[in-house]
N, CA, C and O atoms as CSV, one atom per row, in Angstrom:
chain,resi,resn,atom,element,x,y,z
A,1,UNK,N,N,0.844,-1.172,0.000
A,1,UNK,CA,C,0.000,0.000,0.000
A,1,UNK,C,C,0.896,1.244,0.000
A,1,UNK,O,O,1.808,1.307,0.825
A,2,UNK,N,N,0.670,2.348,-0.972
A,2,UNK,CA,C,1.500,3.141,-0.825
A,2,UNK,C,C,1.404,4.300,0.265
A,2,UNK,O,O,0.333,4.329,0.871
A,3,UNK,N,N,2.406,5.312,0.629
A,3,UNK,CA,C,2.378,5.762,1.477
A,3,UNK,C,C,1.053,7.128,2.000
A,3,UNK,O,O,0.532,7.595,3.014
A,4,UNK,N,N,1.041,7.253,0.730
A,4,UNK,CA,C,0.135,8.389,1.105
A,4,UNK,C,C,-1.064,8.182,1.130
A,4,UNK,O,O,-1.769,9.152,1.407
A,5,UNK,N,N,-1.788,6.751,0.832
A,5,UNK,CA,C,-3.498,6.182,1.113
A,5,UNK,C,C,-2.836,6.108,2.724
A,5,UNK,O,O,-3.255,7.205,3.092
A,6,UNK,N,N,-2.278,5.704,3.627
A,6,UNK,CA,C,-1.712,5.528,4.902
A,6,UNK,C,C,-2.140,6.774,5.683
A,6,UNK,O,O,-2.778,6.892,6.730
A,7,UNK,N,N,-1.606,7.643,4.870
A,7,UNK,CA,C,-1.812,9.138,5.451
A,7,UNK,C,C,-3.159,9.638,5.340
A,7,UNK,O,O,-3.793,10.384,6.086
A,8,UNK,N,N,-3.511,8.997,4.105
A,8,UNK,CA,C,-5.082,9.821,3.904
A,8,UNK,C,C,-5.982,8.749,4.984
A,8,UNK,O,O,-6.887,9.301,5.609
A,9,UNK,N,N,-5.839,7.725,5.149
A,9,UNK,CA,C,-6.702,7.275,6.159
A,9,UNK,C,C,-6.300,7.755,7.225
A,9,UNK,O,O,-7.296,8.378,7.591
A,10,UNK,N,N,-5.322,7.948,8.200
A,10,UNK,CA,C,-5.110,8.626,9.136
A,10,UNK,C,C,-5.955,9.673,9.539
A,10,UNK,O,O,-6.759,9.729,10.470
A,11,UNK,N,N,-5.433,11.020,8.131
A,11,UNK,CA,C,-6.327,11.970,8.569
A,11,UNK,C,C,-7.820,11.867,8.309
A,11,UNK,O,O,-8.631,12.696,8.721
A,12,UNK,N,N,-8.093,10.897,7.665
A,12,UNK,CA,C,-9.984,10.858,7.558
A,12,UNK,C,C,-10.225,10.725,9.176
A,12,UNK,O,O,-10.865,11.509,9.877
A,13,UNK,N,N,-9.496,9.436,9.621
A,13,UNK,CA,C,-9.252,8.877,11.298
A,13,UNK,C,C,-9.508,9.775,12.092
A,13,UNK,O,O,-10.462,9.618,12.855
A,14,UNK,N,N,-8.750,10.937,12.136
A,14,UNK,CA,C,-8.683,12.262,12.691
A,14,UNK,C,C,-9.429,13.034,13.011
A,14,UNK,O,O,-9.697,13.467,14.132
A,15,UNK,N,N,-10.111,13.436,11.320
A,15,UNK,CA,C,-11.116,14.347,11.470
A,15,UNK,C,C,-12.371,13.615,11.434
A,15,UNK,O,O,-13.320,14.353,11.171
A,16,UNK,N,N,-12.807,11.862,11.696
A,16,UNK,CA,C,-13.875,11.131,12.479
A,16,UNK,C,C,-13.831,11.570,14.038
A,16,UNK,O,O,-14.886,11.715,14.656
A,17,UNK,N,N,-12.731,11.750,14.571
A,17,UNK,CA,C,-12.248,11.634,15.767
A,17,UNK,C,C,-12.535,12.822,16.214
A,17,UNK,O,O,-12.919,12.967,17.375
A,18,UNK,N,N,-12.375,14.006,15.244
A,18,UNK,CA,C,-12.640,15.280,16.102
A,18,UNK,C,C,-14.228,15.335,15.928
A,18,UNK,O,O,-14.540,16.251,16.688
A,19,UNK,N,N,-15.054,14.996,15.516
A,19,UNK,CA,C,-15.984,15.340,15.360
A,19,UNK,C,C,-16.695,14.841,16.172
A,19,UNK,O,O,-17.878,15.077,15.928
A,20,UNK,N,N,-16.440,13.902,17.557
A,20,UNK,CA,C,-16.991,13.652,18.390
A,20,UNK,C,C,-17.038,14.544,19.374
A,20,UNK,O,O,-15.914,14.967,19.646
A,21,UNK,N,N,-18.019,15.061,20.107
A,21,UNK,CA,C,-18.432,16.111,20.962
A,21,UNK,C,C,-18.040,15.564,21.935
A,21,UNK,O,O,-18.874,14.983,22.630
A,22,UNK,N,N,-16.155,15.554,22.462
A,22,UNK,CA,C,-16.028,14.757,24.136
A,22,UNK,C,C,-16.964,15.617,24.848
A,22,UNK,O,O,-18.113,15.182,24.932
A,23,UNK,N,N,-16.653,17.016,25.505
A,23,UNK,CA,C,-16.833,17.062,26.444
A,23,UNK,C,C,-18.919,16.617,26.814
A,23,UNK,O,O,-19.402,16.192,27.863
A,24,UNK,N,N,-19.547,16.904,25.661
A,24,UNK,CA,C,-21.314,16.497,25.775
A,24,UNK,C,C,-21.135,14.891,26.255
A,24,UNK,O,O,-21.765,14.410,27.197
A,25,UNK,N,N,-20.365,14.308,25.609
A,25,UNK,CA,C,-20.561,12.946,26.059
A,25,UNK,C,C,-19.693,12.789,27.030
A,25,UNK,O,O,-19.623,11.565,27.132
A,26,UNK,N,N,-18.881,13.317,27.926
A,26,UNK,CA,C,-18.225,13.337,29.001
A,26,UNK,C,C,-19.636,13.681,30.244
A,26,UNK,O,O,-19.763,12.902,31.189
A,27,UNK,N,N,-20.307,14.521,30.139
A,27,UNK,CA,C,-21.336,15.351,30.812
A,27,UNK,C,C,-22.421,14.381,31.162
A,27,UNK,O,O,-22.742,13.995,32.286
A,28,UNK,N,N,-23.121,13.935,29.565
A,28,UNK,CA,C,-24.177,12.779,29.556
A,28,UNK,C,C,-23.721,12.026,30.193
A,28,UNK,O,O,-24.532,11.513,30.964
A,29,UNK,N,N,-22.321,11.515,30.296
A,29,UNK,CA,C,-21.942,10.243,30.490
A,29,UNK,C,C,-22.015,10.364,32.216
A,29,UNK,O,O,-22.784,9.549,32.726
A,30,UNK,N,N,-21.424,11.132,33.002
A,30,UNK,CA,C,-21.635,11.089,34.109
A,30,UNK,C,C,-22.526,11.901,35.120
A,30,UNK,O,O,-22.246,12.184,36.285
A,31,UNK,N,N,-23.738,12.231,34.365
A,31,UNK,CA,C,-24.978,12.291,35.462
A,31,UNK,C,C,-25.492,11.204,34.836
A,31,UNK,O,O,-26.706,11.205,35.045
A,32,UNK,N,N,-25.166,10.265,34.162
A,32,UNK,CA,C,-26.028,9.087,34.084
A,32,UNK,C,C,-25.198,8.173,35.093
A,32,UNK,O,O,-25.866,7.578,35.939
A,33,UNK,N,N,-24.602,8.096,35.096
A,33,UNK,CA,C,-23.019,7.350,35.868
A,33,UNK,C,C,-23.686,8.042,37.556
A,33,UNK,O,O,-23.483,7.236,38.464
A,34,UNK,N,N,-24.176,8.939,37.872
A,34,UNK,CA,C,-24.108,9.043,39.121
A,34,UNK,C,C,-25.860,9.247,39.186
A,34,UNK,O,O,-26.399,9.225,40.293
A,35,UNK,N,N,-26.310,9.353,38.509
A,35,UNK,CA,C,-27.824,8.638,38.456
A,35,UNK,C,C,-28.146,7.570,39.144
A,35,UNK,O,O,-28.889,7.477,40.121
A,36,UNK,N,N,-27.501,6.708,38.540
A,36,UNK,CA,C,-27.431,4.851,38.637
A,36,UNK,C,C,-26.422,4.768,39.852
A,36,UNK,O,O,-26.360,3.699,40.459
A,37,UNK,N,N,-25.714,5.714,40.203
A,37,UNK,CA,C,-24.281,5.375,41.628
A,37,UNK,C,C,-25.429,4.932,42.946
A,37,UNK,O,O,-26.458,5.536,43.248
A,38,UNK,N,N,-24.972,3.932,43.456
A,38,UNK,CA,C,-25.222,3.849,45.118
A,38,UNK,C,C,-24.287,4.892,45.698
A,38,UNK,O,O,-23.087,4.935,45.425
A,39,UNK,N,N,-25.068,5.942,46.721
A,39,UNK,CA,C,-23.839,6.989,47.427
A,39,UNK,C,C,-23.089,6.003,48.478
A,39,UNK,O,O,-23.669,5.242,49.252
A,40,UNK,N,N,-21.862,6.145,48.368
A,40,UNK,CA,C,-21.258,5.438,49.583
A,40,UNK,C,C,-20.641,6.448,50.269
A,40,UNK,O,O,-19.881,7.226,49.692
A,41,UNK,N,N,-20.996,6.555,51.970
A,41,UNK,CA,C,-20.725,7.312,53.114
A,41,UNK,C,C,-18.913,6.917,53.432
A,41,UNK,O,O,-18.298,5.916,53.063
A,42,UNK,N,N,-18.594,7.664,53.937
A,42,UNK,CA,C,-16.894,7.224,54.179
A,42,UNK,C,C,-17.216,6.455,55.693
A,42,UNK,O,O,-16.235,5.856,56.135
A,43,UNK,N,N,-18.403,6.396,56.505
A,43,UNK,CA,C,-18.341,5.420,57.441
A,43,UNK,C,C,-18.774,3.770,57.220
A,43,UNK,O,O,-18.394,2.862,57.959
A,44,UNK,N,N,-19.770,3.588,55.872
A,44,UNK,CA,C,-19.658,2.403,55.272
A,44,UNK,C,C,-18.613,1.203,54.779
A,44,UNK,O,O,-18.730,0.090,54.266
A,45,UNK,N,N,-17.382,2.176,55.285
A,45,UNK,CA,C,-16.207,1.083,55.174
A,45,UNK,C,C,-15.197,1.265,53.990
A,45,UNK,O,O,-15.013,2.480,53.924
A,46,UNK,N,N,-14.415,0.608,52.973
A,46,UNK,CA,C,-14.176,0.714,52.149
A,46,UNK,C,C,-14.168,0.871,51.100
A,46,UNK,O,O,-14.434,-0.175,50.508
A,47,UNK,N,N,-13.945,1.894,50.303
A,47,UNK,CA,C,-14.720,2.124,48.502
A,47,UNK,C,C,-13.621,2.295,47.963
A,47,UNK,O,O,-12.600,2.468,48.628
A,48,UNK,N,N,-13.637,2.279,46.849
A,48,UNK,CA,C,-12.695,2.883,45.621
A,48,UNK,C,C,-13.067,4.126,45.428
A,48,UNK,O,O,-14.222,4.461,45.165
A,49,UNK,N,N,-12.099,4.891,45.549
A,49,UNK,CA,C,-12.173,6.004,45.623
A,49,UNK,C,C,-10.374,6.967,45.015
A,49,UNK,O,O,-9.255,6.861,45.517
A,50,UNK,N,N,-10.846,7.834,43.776
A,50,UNK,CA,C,-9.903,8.473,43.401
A,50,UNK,C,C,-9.173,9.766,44.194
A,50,UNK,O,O,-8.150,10.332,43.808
A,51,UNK,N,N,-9.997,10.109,45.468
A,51,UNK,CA,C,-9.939,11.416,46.151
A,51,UNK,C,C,-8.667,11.271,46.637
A,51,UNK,O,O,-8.215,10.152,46.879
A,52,UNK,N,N,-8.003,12.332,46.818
A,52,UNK,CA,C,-6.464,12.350,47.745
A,52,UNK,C,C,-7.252,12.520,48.731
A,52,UNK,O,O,-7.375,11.331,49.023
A,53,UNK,N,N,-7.947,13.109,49.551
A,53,UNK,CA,C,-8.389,13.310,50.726
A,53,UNK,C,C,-8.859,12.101,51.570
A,53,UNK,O,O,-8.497,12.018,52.744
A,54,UNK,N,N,-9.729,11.073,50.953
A,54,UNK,CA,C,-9.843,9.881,51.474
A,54,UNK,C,C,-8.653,9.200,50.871
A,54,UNK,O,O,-8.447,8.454,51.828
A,55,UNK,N,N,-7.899,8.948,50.186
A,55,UNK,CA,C,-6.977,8.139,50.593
A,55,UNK,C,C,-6.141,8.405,51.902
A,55,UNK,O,O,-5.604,7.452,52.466
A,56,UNK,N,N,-6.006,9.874,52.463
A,56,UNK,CA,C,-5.418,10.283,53.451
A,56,UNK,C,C,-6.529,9.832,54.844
A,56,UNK,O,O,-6.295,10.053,56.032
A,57,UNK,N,N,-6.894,9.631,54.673
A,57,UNK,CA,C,-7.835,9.235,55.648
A,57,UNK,C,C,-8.681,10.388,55.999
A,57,UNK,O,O,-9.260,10.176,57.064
A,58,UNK,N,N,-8.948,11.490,55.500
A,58,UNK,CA,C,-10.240,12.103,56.105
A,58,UNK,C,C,-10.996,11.709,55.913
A,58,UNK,O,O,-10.911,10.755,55.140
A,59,UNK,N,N,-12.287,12.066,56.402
A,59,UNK,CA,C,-13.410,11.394,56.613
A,59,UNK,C,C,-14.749,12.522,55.349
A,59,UNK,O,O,-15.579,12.044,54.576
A,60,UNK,N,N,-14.496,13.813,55.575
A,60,UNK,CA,C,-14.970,14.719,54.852
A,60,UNK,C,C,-14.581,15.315,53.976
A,60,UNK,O,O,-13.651,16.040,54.326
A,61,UNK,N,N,-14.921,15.421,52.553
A,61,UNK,CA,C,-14.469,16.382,51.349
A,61,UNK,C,C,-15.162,16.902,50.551
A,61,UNK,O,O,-16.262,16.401,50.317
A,62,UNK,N,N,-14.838,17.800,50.034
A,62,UNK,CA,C,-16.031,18.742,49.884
A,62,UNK,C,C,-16.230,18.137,48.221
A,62,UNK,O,O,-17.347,18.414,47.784
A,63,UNK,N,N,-15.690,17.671,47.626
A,63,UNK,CA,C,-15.936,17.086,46.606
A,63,UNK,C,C,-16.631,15.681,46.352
A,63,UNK,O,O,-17.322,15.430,45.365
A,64,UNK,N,N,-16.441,15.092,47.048
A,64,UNK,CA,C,-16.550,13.568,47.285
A,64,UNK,C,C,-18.874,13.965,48.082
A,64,UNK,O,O,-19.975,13.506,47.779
A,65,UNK,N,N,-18.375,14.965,49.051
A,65,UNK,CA,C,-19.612,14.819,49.467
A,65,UNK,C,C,-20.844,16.036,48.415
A,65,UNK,O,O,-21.979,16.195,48.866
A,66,UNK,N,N,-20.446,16.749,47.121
A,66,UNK,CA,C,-20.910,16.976,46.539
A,66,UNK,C,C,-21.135,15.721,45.185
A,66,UNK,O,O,-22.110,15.843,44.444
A,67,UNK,N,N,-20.412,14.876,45.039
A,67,UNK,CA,C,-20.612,14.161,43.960
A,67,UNK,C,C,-22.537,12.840,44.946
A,67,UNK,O,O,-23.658,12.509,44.561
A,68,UNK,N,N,-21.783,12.667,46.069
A,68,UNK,CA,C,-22.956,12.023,46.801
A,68,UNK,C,C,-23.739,12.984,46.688
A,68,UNK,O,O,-24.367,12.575,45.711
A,69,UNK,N,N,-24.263,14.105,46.970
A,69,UNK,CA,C,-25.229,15.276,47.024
A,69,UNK,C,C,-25.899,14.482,45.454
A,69,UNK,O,O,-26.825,13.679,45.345
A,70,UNK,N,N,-25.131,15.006,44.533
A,70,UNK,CA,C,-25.797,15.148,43.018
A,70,UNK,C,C,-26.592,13.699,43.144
A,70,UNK,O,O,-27.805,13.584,42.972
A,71,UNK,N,N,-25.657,12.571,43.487
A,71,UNK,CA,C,-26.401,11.426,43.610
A,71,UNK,C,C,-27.660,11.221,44.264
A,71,UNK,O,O,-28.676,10.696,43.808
A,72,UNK,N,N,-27.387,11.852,45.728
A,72,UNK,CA,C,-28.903,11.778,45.998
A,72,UNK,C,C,-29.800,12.931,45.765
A,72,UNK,O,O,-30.707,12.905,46.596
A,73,UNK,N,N,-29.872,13.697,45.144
A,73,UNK,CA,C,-30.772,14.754,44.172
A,73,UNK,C,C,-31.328,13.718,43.371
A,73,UNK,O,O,-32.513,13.406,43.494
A,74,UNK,N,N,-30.423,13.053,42.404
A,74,UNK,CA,C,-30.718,12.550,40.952
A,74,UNK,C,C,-31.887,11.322,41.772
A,74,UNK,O,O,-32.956,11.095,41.205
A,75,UNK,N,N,-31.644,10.805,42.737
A,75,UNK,CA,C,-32.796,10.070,43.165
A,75,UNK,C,C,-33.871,10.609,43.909
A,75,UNK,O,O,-34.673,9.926,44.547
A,76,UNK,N,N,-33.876,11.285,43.860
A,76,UNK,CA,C,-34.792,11.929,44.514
A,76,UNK,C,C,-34.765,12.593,46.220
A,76,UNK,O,O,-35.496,13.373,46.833
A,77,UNK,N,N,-33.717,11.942,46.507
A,77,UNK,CA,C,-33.473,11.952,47.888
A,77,UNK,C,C,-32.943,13.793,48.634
A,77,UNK,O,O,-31.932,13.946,49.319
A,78,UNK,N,N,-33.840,14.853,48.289
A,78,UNK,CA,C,-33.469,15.805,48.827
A,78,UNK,C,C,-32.730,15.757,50.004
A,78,UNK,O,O,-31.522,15.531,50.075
A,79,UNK,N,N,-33.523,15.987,50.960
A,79,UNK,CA,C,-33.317,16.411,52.739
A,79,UNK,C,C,-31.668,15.468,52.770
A,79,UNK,O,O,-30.674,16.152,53.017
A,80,UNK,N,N,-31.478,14.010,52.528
A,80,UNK,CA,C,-29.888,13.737,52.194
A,80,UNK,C,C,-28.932,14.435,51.542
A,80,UNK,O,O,-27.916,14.735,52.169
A,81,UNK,N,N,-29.098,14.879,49.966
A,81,UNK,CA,C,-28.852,15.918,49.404
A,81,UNK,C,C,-27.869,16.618,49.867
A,81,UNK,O,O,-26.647,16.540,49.742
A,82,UNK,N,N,-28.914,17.658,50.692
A,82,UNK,CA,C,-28.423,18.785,51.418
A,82,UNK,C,C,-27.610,18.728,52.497
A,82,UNK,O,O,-26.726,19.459,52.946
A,83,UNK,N,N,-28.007,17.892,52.757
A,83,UNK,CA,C,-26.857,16.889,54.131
A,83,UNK,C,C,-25.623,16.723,53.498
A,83,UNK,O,O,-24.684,17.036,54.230
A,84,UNK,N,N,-25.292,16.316,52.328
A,84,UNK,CA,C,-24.182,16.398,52.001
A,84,UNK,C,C,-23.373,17.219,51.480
A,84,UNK,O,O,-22.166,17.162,51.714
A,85,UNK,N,N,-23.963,18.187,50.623
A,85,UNK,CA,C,-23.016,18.690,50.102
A,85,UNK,C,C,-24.514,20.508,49.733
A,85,UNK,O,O,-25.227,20.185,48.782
A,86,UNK,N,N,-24.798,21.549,50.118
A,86,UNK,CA,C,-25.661,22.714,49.528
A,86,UNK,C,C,-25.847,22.875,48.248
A,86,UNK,O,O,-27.006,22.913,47.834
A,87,UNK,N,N,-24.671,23.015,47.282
A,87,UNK,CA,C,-24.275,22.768,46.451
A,87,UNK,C,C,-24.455,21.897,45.185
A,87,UNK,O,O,-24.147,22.375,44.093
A,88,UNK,N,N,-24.974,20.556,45.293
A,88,UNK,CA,C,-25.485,19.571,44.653
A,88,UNK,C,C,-26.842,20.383,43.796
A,88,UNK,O,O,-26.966,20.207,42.584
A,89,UNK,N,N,-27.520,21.002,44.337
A,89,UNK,CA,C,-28.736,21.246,43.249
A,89,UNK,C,C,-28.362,22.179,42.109
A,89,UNK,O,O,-28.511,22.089,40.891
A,90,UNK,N,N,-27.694,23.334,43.095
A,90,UNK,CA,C,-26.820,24.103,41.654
A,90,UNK,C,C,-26.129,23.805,40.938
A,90,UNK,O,O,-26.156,24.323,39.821
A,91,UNK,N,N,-25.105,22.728,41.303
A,91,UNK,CA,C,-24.196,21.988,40.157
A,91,UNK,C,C,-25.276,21.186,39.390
A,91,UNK,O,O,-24.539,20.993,38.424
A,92,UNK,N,N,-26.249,20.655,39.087
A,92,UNK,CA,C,-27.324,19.820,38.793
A,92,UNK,C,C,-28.139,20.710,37.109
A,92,UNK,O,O,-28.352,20.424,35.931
A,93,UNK,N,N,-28.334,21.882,38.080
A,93,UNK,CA,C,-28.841,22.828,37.016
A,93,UNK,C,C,-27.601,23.415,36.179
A,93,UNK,O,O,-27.846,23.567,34.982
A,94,UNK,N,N,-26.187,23.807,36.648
A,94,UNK,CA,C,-25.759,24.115,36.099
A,94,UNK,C,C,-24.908,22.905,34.988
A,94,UNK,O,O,-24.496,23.262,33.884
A,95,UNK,N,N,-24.775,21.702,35.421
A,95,UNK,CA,C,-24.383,20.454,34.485
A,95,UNK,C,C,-25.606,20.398,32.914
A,95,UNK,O,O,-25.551,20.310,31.688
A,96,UNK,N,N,-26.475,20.503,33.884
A,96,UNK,CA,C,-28.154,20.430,32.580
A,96,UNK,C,C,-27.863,21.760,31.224
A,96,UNK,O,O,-28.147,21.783,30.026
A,97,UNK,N,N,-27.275,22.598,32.012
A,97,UNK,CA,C,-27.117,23.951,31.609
A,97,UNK,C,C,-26.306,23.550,30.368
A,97,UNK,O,O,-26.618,23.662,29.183
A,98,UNK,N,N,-25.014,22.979,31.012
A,98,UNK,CA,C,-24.178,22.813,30.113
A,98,UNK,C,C,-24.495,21.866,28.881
A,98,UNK,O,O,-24.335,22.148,27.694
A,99,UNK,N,N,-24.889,20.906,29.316
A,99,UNK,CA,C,-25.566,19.974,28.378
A,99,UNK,C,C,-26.333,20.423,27.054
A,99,UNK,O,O,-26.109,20.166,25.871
A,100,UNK,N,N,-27.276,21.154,27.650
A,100,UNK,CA,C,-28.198,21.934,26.788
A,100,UNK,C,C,-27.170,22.553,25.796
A,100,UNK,O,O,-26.841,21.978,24.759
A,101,UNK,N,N,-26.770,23.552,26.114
A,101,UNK,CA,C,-25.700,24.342,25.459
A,101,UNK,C,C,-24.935,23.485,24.746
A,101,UNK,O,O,-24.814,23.899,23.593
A,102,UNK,N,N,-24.282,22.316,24.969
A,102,UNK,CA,C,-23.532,21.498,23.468
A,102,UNK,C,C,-24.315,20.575,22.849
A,102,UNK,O,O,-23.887,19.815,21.980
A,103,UNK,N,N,-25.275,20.592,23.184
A,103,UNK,CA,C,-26.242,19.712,22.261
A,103,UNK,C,C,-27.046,20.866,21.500
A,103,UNK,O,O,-27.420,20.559,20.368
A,104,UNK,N,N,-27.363,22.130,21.947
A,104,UNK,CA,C,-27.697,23.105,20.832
A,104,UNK,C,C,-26.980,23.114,20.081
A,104,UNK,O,O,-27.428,22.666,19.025
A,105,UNK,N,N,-25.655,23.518,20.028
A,105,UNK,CA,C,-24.341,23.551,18.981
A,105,UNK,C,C,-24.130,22.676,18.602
A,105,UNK,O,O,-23.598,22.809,17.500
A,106,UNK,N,N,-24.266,21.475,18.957
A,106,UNK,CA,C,-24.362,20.365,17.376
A,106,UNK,C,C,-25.286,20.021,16.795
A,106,UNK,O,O,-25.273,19.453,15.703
A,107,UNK,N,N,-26.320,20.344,17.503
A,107,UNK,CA,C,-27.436,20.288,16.361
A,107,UNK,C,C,-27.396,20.996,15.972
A,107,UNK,O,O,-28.065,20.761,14.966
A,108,UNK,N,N,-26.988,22.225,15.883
A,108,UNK,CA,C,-26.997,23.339,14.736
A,108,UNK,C,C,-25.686,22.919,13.646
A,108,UNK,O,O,-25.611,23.135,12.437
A,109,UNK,N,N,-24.716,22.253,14.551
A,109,UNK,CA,C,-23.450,22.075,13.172
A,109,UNK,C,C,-24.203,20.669,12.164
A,109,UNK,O,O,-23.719,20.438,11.057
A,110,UNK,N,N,-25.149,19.992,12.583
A,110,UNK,CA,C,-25.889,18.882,11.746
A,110,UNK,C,C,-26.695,19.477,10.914
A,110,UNK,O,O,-26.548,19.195,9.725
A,111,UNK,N,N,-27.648,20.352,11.256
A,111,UNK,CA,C,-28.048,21.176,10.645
A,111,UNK,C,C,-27.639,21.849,9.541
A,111,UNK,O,O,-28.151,21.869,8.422
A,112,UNK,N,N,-26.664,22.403,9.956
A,112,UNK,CA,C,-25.574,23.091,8.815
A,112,UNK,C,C,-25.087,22.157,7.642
A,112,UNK,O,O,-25.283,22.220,6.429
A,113,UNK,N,N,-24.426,21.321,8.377
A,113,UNK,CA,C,-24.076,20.234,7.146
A,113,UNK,C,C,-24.874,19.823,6.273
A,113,UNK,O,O,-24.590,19.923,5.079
A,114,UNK,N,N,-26.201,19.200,6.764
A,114,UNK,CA,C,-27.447,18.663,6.104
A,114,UNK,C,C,-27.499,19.703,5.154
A,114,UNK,O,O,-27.482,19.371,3.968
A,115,UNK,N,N,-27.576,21.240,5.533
A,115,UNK,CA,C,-28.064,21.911,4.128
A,115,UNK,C,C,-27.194,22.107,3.592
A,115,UNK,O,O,-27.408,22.683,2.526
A,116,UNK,N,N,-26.446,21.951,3.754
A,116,UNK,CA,C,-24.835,22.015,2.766
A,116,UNK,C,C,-24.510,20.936,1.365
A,116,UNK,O,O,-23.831,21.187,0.370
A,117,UNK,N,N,-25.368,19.502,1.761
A,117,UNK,CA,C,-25.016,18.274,1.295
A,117,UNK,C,C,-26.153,18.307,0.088
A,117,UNK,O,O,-26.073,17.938,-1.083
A,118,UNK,N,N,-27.452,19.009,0.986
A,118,UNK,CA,C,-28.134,18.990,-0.586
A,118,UNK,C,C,-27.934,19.754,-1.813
A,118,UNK,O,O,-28.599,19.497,-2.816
């Protein structure tokens, strides 16, 4: 195969590759991901957990107990919620926010294309 079909598949590769919307499907991907999460309390024992703070052994972080917040919002579980983290409902609206906003902009770049092609 000569060298430059090599190259031209590459960059087709490329520009397939850019045309995926990470960060929308980064977003979708994890309020669905913490939709579906069981919250685990740091007194329930052991979890996997990426936090430097619980690996150090604290018990409280302000991140860890906002990601539980969003979790129990997304189930419904207010009055817990708020127990964990104030914060959780505004990050909630403002995640939706964001969402909205890159799924307008690609449906408008589909849009665009579509009338372009006819």
């Amino acid at each position: 195969m000569p060298a430059f079909m090599t190259l031209k598949f590459k960059t087709a590769k490329a520009q397939w590759m850019s045309r995926i919307p990470i960060e929308l499907v980064f977003w979708i991907t994890a309020m669905l991901l913490l939709a579906a999460a069981q919250p685990v309390y740091p007194h329930q024992g052991n979890h996997f957990s990426l936090c430097p703070l619980a690996a150090a052994g604290l018990e409280w972080c302000p991140g860890c107990g906002l990601g539980r917040s969003i979790t129990l919002f997304l189930q419904g579980e207010w009055r817990d919620g708020f127990k964990q983290h104030w914060m959780g409902a505004p990050a909630i609206v403002i995640i939706i926010g964001r969402i909205y906003v890159l799924a307008k902009a690609e449906w408008k770049k589909l849009i665009v294309k579509g009338g372009e092609n006819v």
